[in-house]
C-alpha positions in Angstrom: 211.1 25.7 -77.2 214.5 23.8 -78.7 215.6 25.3 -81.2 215.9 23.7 -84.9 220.0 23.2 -84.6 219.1 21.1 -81.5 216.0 19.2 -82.8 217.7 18.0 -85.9 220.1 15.6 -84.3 217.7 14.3 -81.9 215.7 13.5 -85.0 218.2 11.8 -86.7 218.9 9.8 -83.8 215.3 8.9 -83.0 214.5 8.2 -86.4 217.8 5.4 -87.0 216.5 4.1 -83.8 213.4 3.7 -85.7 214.5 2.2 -89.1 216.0 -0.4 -87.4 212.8 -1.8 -86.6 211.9 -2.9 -90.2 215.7 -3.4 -91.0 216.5 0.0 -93.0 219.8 1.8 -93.6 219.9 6.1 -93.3 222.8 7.5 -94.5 223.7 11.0 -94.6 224.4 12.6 -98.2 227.0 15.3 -98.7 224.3 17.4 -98.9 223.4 19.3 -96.1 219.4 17.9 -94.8 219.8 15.1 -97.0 219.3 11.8 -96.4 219.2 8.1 -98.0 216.7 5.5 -97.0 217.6 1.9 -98.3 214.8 -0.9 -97.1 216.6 -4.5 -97.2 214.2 -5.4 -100.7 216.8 -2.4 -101.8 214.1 0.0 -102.2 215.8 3.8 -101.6 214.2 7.3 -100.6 215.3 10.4 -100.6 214.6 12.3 -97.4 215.1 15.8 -96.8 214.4 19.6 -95.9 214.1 23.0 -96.6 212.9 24.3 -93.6 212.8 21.8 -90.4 210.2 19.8 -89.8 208.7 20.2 -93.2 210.7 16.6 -94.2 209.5 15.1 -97.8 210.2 12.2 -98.7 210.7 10.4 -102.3 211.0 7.2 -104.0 214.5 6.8 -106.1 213.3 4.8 -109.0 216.1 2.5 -109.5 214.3 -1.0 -110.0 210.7 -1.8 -110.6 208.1 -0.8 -107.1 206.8 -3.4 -105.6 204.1 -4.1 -103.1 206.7 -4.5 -100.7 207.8 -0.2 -101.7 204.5 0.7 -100.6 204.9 -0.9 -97.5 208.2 0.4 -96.8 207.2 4.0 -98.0 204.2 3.9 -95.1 206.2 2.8 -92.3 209.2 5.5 -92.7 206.0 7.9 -93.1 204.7 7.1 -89.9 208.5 6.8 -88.4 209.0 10.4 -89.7 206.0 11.5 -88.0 206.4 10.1 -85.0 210.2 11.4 -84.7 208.7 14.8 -85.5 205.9 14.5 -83.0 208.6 13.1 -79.8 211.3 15.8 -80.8 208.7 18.4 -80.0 208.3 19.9 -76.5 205.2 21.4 -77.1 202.7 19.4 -79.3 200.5 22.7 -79.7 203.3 24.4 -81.1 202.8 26.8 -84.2 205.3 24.9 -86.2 203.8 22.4 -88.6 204.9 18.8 -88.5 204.8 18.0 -92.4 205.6 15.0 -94.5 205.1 15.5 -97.7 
């Protein structure tokens, strides 16, 4: 089994490799395990973690949500879960993959 110091950058890089699909910025806060989503309609999300995999994920209320949000919020849902799923060696593994 990797351990969590390897998975997380193999995340990271999966998971840009991902956003770039529906056009989306990450950027890396100062923060350790946080993160900044920002959709081209200028939606952003807070991503980050306690305890790796458990990632949550948040809307930054800075304009008015729009259908397009929702849309948005689903597909870096799905990214994240997929990321978490392909980082994994074994799928039966006791560790939880979590999005909250």
């Amino acid at each position: 089994m990797k351990t969590t110091s390897d998975l997380i950058p193999e995340f990271e890089k999966l998971f840009r490799q991902k956003l770039q699909l529906n056009n989306c910025k990450l950027r890396k806060k100062r923060q350790e395990n946080n993160y900044e989503i920002i959709t081209p309609a200028k939606d952003i999300f807070l991503m980050y973690w306690s305890e790796f995999p458990e990632v949550n994920l948040i809307y930054q209320a800075v304009g008015v949500r729009t259908q397009q949000t929702s849309v948005y919020e689903r597909a870096i849902r799905l990214h994240i879960s997929s990321c978490l799923s392909s980082i994994q060696e074994n799928p039966t593994s006791e560790t939880p993959l979590l999005v909250k």
